[in-house]
C-alpha positions as CSV (number, residue, x, y, z in Angstrom):
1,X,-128.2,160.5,-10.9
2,X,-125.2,160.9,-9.3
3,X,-125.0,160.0,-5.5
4,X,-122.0,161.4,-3.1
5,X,-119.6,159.4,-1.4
6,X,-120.1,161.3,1.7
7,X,-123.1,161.0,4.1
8,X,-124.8,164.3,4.8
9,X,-122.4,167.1,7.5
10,X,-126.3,166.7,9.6
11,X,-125.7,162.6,9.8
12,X,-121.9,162.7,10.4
13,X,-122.0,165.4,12.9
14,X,-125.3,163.8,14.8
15,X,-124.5,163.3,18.4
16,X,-124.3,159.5,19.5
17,X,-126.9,157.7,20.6
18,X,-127.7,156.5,24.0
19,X,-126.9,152.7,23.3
20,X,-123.5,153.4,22.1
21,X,-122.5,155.7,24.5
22,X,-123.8,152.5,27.3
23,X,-121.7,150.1,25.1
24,X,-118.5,152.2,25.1
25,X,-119.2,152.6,29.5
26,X,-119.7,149.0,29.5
27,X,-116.4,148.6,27.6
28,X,-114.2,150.7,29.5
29,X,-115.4,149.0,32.9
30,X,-114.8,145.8,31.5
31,X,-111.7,146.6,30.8
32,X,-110.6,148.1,34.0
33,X,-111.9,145.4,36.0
34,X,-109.7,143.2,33.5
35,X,-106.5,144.7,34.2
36,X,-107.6,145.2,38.2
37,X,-108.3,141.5,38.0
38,X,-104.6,140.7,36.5
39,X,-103.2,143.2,39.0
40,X,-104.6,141.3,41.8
41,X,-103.7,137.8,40.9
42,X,-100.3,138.7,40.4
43,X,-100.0,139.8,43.6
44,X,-101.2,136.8,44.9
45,X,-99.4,134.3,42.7
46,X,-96.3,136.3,44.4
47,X,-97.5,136.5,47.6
48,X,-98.2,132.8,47.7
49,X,-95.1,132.2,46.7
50,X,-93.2,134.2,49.3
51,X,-95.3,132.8,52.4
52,X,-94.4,129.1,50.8
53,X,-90.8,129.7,50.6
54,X,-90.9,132.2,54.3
55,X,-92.1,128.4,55.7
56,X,-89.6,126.1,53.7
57,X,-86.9,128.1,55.1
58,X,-88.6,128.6,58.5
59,X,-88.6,132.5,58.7
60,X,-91.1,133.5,61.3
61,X,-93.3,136.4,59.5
62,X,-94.9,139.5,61.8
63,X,-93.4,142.5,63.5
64,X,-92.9,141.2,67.1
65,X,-89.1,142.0,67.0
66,X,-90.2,145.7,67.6
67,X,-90.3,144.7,71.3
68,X,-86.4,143.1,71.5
69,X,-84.0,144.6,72.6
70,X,-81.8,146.1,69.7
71,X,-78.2,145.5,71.4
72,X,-76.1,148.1,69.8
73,X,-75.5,151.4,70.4
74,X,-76.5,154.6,68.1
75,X,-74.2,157.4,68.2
76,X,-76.2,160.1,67.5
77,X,-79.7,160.0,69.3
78,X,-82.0,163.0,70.5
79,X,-84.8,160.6,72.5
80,X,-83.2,158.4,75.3
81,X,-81.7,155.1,74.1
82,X,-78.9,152.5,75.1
83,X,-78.0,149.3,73.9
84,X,-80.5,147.8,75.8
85,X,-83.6,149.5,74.1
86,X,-86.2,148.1,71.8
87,X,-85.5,147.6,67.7
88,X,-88.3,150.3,67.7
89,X,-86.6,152.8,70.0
90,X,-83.9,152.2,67.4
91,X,-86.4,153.1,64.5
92,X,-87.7,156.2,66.7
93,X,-83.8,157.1,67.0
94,X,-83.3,156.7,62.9
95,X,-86.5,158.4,61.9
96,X,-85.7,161.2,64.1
97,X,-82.2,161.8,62.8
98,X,-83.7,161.3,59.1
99,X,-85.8,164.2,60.3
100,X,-83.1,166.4,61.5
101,X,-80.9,166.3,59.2
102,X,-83.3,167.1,56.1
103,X,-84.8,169.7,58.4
104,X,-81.8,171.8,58.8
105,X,-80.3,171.2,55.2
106,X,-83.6,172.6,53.7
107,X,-83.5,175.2,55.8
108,X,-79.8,176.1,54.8
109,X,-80.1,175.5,51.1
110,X,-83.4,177.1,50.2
111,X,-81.9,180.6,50.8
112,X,-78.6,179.6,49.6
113,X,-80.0,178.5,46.9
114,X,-82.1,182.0,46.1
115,X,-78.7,183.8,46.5
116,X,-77.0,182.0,43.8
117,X,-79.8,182.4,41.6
118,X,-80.1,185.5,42.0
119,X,-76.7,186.0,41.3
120,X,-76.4,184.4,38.4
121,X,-79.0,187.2,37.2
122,X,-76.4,189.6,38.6
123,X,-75.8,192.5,36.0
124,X,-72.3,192.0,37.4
125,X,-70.1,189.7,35.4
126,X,-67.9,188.5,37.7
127,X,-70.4,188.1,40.2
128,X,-72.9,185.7,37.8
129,X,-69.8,183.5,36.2
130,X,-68.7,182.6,39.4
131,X,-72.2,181.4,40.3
132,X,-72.7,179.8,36.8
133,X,-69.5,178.2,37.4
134,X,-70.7,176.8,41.1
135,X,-73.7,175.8,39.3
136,X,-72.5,173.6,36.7
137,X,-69.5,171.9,38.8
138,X,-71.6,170.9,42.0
139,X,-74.6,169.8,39.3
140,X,-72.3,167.8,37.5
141,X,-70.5,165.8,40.3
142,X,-72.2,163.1,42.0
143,X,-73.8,163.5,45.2
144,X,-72.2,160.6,46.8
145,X,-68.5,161.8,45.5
146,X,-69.1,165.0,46.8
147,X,-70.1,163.4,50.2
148,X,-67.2,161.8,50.7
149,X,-65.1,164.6,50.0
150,X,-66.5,166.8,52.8
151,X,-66.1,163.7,54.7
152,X,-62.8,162.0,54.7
153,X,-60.6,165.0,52.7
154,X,-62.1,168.1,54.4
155,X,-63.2,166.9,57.9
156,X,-60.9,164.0,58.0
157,X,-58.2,166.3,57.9
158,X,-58.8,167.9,60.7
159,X,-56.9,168.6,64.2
160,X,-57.6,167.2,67.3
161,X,-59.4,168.7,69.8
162,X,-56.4,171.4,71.9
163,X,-56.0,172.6,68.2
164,X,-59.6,172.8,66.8
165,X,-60.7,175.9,65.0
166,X,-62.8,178.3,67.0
167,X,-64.7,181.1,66.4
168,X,-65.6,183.3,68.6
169,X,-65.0,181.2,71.4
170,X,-68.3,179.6,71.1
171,X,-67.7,177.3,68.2
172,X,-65.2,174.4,67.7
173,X,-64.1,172.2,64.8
174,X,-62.1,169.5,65.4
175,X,-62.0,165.6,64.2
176,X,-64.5,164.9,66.6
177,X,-67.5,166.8,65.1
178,X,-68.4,170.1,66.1
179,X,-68.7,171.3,69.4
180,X,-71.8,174.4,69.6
181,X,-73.5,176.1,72.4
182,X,-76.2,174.5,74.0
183,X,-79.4,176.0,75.6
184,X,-79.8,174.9,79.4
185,X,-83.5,174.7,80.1
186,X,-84.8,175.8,83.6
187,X,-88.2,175.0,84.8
188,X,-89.8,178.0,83.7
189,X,-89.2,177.7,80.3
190,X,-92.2,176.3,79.2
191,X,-94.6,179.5,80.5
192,X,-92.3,181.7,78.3
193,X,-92.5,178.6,75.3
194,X,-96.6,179.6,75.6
195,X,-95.7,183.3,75.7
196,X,-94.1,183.0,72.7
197,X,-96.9,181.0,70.6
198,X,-99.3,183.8,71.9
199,X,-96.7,186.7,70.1
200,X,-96.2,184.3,67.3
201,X,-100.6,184.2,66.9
202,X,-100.7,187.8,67.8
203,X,-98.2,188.5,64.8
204,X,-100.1,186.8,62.8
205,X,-103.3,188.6,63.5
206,X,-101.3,191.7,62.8
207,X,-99.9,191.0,59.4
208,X,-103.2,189.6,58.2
209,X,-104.5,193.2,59.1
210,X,-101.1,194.9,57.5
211,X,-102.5,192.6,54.4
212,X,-105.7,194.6,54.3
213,X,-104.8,198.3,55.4
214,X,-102.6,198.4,52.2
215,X,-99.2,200.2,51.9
216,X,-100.3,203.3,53.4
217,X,-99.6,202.1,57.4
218,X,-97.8,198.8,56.4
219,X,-94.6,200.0,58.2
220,X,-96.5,200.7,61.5
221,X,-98.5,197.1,61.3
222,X,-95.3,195.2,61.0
223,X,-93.7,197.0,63.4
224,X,-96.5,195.9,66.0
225,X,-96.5,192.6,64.5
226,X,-92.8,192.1,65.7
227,X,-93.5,194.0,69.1
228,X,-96.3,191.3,69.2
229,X,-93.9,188.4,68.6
230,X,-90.8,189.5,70.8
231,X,-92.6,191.2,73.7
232,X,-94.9,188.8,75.9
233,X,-91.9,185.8,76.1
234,X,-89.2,188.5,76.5
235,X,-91.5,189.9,79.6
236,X,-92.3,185.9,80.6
237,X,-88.5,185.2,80.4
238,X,-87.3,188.0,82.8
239,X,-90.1,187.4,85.2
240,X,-89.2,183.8,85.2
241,X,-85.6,184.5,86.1
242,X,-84.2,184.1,82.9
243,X,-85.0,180.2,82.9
244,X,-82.8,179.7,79.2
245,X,-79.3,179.8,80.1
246,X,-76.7,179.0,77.5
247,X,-74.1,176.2,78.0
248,X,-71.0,176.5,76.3
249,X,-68.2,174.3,75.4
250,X,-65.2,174.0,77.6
251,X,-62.1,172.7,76.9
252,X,-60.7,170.2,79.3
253,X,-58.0,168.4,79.6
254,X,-58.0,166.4,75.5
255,X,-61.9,166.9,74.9
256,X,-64.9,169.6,75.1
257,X,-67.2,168.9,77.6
258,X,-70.5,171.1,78.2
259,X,-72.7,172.3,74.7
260,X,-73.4,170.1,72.3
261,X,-71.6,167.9,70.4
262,X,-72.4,167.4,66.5
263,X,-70.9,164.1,65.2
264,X,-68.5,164.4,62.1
265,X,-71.3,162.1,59.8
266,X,-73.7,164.9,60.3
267,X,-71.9,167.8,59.3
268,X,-70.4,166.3,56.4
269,X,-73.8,165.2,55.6
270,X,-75.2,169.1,56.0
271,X,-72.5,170.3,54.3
272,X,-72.9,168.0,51.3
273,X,-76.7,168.2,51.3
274,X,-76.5,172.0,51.5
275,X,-74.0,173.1,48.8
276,X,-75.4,170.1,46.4
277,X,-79.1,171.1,46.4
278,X,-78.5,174.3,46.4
279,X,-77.2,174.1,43.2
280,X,-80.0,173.1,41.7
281,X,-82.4,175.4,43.8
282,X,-80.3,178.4,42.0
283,X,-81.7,177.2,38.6
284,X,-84.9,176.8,39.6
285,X,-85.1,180.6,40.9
286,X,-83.1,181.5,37.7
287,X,-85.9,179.9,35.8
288,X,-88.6,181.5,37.6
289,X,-87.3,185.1,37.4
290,X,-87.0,184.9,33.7
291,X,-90.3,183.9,33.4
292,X,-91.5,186.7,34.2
293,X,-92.9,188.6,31.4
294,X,-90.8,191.8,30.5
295,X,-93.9,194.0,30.0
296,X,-95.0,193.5,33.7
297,X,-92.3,194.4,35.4
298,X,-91.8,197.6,32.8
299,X,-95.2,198.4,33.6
300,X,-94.6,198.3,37.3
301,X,-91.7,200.7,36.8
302,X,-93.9,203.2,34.8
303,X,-96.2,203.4,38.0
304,X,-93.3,204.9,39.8
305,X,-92.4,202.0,41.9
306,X,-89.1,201.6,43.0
307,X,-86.6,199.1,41.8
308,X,-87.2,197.0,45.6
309,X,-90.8,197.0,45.3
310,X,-91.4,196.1,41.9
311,X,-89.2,193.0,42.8
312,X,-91.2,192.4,46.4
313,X,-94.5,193.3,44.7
314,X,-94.4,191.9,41.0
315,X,-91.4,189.5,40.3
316,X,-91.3,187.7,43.3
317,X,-95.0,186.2,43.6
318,X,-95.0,185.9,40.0
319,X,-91.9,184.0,40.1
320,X,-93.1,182.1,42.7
321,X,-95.8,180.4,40.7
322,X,-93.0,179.1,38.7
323,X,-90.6,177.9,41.5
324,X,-92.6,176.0,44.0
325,X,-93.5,172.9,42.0
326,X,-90.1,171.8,40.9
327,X,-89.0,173.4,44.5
328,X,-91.3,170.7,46.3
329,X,-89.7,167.9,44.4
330,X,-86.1,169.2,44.8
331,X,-87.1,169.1,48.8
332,X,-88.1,165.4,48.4
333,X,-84.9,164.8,46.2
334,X,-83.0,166.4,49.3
335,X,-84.7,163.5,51.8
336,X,-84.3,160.9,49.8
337,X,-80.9,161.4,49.6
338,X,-80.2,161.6,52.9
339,X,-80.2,157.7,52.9
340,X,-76.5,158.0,51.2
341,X,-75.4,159.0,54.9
342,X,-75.3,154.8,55.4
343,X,-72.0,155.4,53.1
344,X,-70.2,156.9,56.1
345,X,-72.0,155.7,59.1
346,X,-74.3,158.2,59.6
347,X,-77.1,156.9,62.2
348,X,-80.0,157.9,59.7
349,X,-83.1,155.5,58.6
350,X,-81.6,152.9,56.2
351,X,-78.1,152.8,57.8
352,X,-79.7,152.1,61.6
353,X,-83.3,149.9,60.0
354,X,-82.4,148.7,56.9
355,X,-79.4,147.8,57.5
356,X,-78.1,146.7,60.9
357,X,-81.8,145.9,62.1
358,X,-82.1,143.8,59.1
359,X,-78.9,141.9,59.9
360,X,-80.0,141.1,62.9
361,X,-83.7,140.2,62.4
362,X,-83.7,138.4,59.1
363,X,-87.0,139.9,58.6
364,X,-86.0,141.7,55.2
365,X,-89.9,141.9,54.2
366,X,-91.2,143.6,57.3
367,X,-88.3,146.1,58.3
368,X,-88.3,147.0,54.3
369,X,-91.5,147.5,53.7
370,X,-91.9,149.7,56.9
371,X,-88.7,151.8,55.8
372,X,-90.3,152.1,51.7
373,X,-93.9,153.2,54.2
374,X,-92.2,155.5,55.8
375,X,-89.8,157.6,53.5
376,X,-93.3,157.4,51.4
377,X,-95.3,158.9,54.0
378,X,-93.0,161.8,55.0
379,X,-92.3,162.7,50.7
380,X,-96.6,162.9,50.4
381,X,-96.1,165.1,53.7
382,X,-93.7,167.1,51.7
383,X,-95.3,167.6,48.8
384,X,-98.6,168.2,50.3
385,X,-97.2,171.1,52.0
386,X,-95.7,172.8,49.3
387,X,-98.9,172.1,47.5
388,X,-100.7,174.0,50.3
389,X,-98.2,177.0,49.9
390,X,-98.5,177.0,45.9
391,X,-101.9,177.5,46.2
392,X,-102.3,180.6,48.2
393,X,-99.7,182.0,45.4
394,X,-101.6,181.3,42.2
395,X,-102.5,184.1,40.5
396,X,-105.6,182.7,39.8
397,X,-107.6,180.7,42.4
398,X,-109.3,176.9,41.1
């Protein structure tokens, strides 16, 4: 009698026993705590290492030089400092300008950036080759290239201050930097500053209503919701005398004086930071309108919605779904390369700690680990954000 090579489909389908599923646990723990073990030790072989050679060469470890005086000066600063101030005044100063300046391009190339996407969608020839062609040369040219164009050929070309470029007599461009209006704060401001977070909260409470009524009285919620916003600090304003007065720029004599004064590093920087990421935004929002299935929009049109609100109500969240991932790490693309403005002297993180701190100190193993720590911390506080804004678009909740 004839036996088959196979065992039975009951035996080779039978579920695993206890003892083998303990033996396969045991296994896999064995083997983490192997490669945590190896992980470990060579970080201490290293570290060993670096404290023997750190007291060979007599280089005093810690982070005591925070307290020194720094001893140079920092052109651009928003928080009070002088040459006199501490090394960690000097990091406040950096971190701040870091801040700034990846703060106001993100807020200058995301819609840029939805413009050109959109109008590379554009049923109008014309209108979508020029922003295809804008999309493939800035994409294509390096970042740092394109910095220094903005700064030394663009900027660098520019008059001196009795010939800058104005516009309407509030701005001026000139080879000193640009020279904008400034708010003049009087001691009531900050009553009307709460007035204003009470609109803004009262807004809020409005629109979440809007939300729920549906489209039937959305017009009249939002309208209420931006009486709410504008109203109360408008009233506080006037009955505090009007405490925000505006302070322009003046010419006198070879140079501006009153407003504020933009140094040329950090417009070239905005500039180049702008127009560069936007570039790549565009795509993104190109990618995420296409995804779109054809069927739902068409479907949308054959309940009699309008061109405007099938976009607002069915392409754009939908779309959304799509961007806001790769949009998140475009935004921490955008701050990490704000550490290229050390290429033209721009006061930001690595050009005022990493660099000139670390010239001075000769405590390259504090003052770099502090600067990885802290471009770390603020990209997690970028991507948890957008994280927290992805998820209230999901079309399905997890």
């Amino acid at each position: 009698m004839e036996t088959s090579p196979h065992p039975p489909i009951a035996s080779r389908w039978a579920p695993p026993s206890p003892a083998s599923g303990r033996g396969a646990t045991a296994k896999s723990l064995a083997a983490q705590a192997l490669i945590l073990a190896s992980i470990l030790i060579t970080f201490a072989y290293l570290g060993r290492n670096m404290l023997l050679n750190m007291a060979r060469l007599n280089v005093h470890a810690g982070f005591a030089f925070f307290a020194r005086p720094a001893g140079f000066e920092i052109s651009q600063h928003l928080i009070p400092y002088a040459g006199g101030s501490s090394y960690l005044a000097a990091f406040l100063v950096a971190l701040i300008n870091t801040l700034v300046l990846a703060l106001i391009a993100i807020l200058l190339t995301t819609p840029l950036g939805f413009a050109i996407g959109l109008a590379r969608l554009s049923r109008n020839r014309l209108l979508a080759a020029v922003a295809g062609a804008y999309i493939d040369i800035v994409r294509n040219v390096p970042f740092l290239l394109q910095l220094f164009f903005w700064y030394f050929a663009v900027l660098g070309a520019l008059p001196l201050p009795r010939q800058s470029l104005g516009l309407f007599g509030l701005f001026f461009l000139n080879k000193r930097g640009l020279q904008v209006p400034a708010a003049g704060i009087g001691p009531g401001f900050w009553p009307v500053l709460l007035l204003l977070a009470v609109g803004l909260a009262l807004a809020l409470l409005v629109a979440r209503h809007a939300r729920r009524a549906g489209t039937r009285h959305a017009a009249s919620y939002w309208l209420l919701a931006l009486l709410c916003l504008l109203l109360p600090p408008l009233v506080g304003w006037l009955g505090a005398g009007a405490p925000l007065a505006l302070d322009r720029p003046v010419l006198e004599g070879f140079n501006f004086s009153g407003g504020l004064v933009l140094i040329p590093e950090f417009v070239a920087m905005v500039v180049a930071l702008t127009l560069y990421n936007a570039a790549f935004i565009g795509e993104l929002v190109r990618g995420g309108v296409l995804s779109v299935p054809r069927g739902v929009v068409e479907a949308g049109r054959a309940l009699g919605l309008g061109s405007n609100r099938v976009n607002r109500e069915i392409v754009v969240p939908l779309a959304l779904r799509v961007i806001l991932p790769p949009l998140g790490g475009q935004y921490i693309q955008l701050l990490k390369s704000t550490s290229l403005g050390a290429a033209i002297a721009y006061p930001e993180l690595m050009q005022v700690f990493a660099g000139t701190t670390l010239n001075q100190t000769g405590q390259p193993i504090e003052i770099m680990a502090v600067t990885m720590a802290t471009y770390l911390l603020i990209c997690l506080a970028i991507a948890g954000s957008v994280n927290l804004v992805n998820r209230r678009v999901q079309l399905v909740e997890r």
